[in-house]
C-alpha positions as a Markdown table, in Angstrom:
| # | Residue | x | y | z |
|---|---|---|---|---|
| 1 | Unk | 11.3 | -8.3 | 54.1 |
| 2 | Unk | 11.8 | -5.0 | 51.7 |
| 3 | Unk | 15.3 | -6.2 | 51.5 |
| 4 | Unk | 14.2 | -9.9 | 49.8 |
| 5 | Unk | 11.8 | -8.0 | 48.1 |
| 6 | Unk | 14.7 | -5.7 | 46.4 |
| 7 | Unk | 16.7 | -8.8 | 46.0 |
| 8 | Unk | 14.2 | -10.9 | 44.2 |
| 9 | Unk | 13.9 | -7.8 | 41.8 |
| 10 | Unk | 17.1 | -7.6 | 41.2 |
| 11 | Unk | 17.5 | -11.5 | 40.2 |
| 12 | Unk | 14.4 | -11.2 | 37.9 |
| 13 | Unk | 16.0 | -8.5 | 36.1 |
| 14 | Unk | 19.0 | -10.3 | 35.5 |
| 15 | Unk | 17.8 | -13.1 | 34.6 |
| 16 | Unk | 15.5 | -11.2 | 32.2 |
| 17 | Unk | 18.6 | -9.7 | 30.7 |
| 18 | Unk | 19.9 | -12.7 | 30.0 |
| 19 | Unk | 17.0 | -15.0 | 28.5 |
| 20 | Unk | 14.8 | -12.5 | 27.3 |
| 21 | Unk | 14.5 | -11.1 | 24.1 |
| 22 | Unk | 11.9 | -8.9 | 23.8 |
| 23 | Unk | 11.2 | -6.4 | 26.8 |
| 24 | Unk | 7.0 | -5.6 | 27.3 |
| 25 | Unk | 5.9 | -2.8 | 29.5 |
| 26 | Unk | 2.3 | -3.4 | 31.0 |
| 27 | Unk | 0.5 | -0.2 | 31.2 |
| 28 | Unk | -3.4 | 1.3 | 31.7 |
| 29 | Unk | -5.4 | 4.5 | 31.5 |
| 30 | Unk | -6.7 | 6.3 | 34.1 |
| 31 | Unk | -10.3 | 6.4 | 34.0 |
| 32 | Unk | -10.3 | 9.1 | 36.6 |
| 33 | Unk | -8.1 | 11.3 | 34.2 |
| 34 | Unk | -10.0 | 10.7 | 31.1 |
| 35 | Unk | -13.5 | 11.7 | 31.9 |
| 36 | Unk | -14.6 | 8.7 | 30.3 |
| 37 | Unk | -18.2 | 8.3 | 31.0 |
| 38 | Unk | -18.9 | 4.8 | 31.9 |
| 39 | Unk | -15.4 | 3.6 | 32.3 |
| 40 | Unk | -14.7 | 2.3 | 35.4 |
| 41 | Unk | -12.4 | 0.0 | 34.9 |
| 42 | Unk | -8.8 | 0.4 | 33.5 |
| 43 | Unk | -8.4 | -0.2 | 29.5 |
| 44 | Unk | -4.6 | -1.9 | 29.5 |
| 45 | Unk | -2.4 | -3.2 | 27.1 |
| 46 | Unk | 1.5 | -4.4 | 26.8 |
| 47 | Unk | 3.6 | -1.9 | 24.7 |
| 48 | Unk | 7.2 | -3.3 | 23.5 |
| 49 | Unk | 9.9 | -1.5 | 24.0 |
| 50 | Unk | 12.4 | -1.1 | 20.8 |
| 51 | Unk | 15.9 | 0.1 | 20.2 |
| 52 | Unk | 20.0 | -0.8 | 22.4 |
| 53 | Unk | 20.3 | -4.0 | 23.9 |
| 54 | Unk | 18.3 | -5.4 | 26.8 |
| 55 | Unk | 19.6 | -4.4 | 29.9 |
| 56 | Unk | 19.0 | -0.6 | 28.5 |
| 57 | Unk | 15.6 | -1.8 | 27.6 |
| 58 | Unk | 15.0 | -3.4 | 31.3 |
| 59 | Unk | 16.6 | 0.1 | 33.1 |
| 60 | Unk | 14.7 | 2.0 | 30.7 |
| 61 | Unk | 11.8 | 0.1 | 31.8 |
| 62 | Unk | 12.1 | 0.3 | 35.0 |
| 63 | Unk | 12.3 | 4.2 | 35.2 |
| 64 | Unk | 9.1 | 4.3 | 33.8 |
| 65 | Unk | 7.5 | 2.5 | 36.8 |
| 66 | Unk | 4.5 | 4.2 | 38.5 |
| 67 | Unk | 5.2 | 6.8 | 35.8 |
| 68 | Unk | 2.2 | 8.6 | 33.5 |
| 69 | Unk | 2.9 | 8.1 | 30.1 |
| 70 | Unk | 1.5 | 10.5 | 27.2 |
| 71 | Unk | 1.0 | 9.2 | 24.0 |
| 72 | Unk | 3.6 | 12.1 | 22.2 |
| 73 | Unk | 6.2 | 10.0 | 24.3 |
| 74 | Unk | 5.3 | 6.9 | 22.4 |
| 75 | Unk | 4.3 | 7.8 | 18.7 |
| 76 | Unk | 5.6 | 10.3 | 16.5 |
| 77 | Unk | 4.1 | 11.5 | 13.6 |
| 78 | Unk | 4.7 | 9.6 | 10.1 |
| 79 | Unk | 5.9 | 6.7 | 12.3 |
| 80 | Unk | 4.9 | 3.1 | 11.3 |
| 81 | Unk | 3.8 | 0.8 | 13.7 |
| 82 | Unk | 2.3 | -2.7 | 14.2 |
| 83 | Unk | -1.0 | -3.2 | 16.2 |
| 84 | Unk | -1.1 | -6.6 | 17.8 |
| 85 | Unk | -5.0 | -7.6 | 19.4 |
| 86 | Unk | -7.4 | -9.7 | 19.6 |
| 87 | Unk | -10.3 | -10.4 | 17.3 |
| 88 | Unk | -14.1 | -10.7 | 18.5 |
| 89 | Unk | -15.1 | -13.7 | 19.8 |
| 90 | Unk | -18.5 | -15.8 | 18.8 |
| 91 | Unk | -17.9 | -19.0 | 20.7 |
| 92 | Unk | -18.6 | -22.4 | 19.0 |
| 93 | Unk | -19.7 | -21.9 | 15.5 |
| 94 | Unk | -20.5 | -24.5 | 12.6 |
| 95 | Unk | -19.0 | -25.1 | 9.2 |
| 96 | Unk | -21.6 | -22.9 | 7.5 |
| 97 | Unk | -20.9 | -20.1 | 9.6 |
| 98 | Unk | -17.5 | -20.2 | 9.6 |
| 99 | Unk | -16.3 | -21.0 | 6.4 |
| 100 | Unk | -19.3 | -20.0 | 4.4 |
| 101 | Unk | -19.8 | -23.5 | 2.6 |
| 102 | Unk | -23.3 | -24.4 | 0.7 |
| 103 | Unk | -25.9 | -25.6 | 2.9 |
| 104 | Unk | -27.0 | -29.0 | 1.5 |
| 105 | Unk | -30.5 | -30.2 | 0.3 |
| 106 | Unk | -33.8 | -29.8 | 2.6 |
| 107 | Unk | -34.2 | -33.9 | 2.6 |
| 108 | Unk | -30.3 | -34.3 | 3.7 |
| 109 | Unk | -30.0 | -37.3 | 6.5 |
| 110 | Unk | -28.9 | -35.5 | 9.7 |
| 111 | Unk | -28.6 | -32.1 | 9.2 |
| 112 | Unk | -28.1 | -29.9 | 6.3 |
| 113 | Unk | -25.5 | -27.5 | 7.7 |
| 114 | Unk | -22.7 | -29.8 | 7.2 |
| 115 | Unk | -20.0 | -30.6 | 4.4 |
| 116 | Unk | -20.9 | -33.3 | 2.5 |
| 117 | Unk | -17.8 | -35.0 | 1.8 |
| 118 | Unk | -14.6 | -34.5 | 4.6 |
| 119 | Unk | -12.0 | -36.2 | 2.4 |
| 120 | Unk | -11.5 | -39.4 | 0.5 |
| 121 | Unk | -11.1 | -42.8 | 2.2 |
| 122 | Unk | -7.3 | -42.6 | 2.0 |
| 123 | Unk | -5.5 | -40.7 | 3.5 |
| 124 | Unk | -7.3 | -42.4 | 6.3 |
| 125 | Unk | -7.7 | -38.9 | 8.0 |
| 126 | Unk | -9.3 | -35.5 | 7.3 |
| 127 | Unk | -6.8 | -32.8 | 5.9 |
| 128 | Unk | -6.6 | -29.5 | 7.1 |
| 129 | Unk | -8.0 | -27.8 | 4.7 |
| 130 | Unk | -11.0 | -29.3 | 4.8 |
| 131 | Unk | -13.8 | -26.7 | 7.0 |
| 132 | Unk | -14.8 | -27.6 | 10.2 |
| 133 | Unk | -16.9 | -26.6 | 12.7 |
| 134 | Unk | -14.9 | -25.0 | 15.9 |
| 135 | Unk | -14.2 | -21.7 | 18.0 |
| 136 | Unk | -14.6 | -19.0 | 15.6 |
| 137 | Unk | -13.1 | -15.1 | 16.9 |
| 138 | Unk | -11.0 | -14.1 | 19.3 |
| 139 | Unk | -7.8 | -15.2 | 17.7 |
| 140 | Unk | -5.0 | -13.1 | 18.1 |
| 141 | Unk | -4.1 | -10.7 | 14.9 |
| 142 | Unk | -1.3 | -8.2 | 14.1 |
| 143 | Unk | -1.1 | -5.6 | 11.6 |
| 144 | Unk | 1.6 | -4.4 | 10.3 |
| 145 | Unk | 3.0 | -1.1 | 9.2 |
| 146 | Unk | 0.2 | 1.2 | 10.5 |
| 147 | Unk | 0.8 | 5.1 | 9.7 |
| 148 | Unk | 0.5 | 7.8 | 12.5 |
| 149 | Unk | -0.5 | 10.6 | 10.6 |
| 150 | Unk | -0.8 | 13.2 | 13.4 |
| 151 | Unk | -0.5 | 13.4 | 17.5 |
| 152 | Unk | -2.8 | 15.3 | 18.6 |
| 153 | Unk | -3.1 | 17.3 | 22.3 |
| 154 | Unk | -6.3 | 17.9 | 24.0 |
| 155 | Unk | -7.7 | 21.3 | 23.9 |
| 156 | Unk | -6.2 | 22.3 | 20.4 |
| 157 | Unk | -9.2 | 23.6 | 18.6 |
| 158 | Unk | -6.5 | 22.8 | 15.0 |
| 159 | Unk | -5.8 | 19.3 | 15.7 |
| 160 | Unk | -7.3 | 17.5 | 13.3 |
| 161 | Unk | -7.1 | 20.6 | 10.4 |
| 162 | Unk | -4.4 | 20.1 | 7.6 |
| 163 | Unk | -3.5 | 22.2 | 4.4 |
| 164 | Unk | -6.0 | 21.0 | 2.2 |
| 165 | Unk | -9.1 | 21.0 | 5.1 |
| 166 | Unk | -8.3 | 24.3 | 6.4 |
| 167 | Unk | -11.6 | 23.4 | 9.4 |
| 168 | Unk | -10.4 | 24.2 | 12.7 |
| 169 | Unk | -11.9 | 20.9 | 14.3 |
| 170 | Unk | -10.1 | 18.8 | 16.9 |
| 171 | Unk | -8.7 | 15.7 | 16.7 |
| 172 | Unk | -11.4 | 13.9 | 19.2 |
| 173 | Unk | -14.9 | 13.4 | 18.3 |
């Protein structure tokens, strides 16, 4: 069994070397570790791995299996980085609330928190500019070229100081 096991491995790394081209490394805290009051449950996220061509990417990968990771091992300071997530979600919302239009007259036939005119008769169908009601949040973001000013470590009384605020505070609230 361990031996299919291996082999199935091995075929899914080949045929990620050869399809794939970007290489993702799943990875979570330890709440255990962090002290975190209230945290039972994992925080995890996917962190891309940059830099030589895949199959270095998919070793390099793969040595970091079952593997803690710090974060001075990921970010350096002045480093730029993108931040890819997910915004907050509010469910089914309507055309006032999303887009911010005007809310029509009190006396308006069948409801007032509508657009009043979706488009002329032709073209025979509503452009996409026009708002609409529909899911609003939880749509997927990325921001780009995000500054690391500083890595701190735990414990360092200095962390969060610099030459113009002189404070010995630490980077952590």
């Amino acid at each position: 069994r361990m031996k299919k096991e291996r082999r199935a491995l091995r075929l899914t790394s080949i045929r990620m070397a050869k399809y794939c081209t970007v290489i993702r490394v799943l990875c979570h805290t330890q709440p255990k570790t962090l002290q975190a009051e209230g945290r039972r449950r994992p925080t995890s996220w996917k962190i891309q791995i940059n830099g030589g061509e895949i199959p270095d990417k998919i070793t390099f990968a793969r040595s970091l299996l079952e593997k803690p990771i710090s974060v001075k091992d990921l970010f350096s300071q002045n480093e730029l980085i993108d931040v890819i997530g997910v915004t907050s979600g509010h469910g089914y919302k309507g055309v006032t609330y999303r887009w911010g239009t005007k809310k029509l007259p009190r006396k308006t036939h069948k409801g007032l928190r509508k657009v009043a005119c979706i488009g002329a008769w032709h073209p025979s169908r509503v452009c996409f500019s026009v708002p609409r009601a529909g899911q609003f949040g939880y749509h997927h973001r990325t921001e780009v070229n995000k500054k690391v000013y500083r890595v701190g470590t735990k414990g360092d009384a200095k962390s969060a100081s610099t030459q113009f605020d002189l404070t010995d505070k630490p980077i952590t609230p």
